[in-house]
N, C-alpha and C positions, 0 to 999 in steps of 0.2 A: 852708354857703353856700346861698343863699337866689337863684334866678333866676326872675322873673313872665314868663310868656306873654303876659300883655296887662294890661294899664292897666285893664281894666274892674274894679270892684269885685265880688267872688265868684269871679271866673275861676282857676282850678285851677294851681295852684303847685306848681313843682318844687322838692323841698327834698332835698338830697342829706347821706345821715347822718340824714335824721330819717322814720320810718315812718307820722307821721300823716296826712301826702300823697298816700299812691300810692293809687294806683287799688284797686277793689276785689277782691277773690280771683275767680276765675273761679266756685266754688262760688256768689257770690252773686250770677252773672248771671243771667237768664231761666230758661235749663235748668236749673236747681238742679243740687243735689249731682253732679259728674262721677261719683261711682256710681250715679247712678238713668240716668244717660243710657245708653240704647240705640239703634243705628244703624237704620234704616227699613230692613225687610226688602227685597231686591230682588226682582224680578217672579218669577225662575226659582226664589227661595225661598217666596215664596208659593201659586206653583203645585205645588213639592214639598210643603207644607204639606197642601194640600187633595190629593193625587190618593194620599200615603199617610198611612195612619193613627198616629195615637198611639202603637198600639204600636211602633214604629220601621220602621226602612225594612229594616234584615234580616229583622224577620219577617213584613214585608211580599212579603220574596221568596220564603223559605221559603214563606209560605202558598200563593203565586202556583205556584212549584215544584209542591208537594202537591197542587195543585188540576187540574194537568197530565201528572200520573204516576201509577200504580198499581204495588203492593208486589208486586213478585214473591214467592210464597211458599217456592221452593223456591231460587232462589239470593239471593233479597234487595236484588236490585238495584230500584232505583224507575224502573219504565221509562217515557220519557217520551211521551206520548198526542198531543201537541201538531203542531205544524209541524216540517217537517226542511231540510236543504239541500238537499235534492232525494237523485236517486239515481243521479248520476254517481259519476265516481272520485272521492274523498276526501268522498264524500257521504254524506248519510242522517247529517247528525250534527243532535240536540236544537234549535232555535232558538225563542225567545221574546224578547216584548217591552218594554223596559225604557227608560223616560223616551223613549219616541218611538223609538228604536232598538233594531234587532234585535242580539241577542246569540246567544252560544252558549249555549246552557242549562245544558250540564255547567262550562263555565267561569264561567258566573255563580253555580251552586252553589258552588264550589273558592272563589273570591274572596268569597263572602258569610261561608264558612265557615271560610277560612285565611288574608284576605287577597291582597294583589294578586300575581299571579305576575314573576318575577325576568324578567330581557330572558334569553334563550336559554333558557330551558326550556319545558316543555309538560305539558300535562295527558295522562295513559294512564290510560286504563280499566285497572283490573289483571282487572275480570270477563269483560276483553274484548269487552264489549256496546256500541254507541255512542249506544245511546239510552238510557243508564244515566244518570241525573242525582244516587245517591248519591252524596254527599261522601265515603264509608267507603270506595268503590268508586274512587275517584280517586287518583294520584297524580302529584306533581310530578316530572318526568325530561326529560332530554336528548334531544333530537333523537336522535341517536344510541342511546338507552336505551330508546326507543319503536319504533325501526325495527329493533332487532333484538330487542323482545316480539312484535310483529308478524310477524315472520319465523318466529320459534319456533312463537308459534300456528297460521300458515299449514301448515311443515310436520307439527306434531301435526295438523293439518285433514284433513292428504293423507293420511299413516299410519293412521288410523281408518276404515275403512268406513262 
């Protein structure tokens, strides 16, 4: 079955059952091959482009990390040299700068280097240092599993002279 669109001679005919009429593949539009086509970077990924390097953006932090901590030699921990939260209560922890915003520095170590942390847990220094930014020195625990490392430590603090 054969139906014309218009009357004019050359105007494009619909023919149903027969394939010599349709339209061209999308491959032979303008954009060639839908495999060569790539999407126009957005602004926030061009700017991630230029402000880290090649080498990736982990060892872009890593680097940043190293670049703000010194190796303790005798416990190992990489203490960090940088800014803190100050030195009130639940203070004096790591803080560095990351795409415009402040982070915690030991939590940016732990998620660079184990992924993002689960909703109710926390990060515990197990060297119990808080400006410790190794990831060997970190781990994943519980509200609960942190406040009574804390405790522990506290009264080993008091027992010791």
């Amino acid at each position: 079955m054969t139906a014309d669109k218009s009357n004019k001679p050359g105007a494009p005919r619909l023919t149903i059952g027969d394939n010599a009429d349709l339209p061209p593949r999308l491959e032979d539009w303008h954009l060639g091959p839908l495999e060569s086509y790539k999407p126009t970077p957005t602004r926030a990924q061009r700017i991630r482009a230029l402000r880290w390097p090649a080498a990736g953006r982990r060892q872009a932090i890593r680097d940043k990390l190293a670049a703000y901590s010194i190796a303790h030699p005798e416990t190992g921990c990489a203490i960090w040299t940088g800014g803190t939260s100050g030195s009130g209560k639940g203070g004096n922890y790591p803080r560095m700068c990351l795409d415009g915003a402040t982070v915690a520095a030991h939590r940016a170590a732990w998620i660079n280097e184990n992924g993002m942390i689960p909703p109710r847990k926390q990060i515990d220094h197990k060297c119990r240092n808080r400006l410790c930014v190794n990831p060997d020195h970190l781990e994943l625990v519980t509200h609960r599993e942190n406040m009574r490392r804390r405790d522990a430590a506290l009264a080993e603090q008091r027992r010791t002279p």
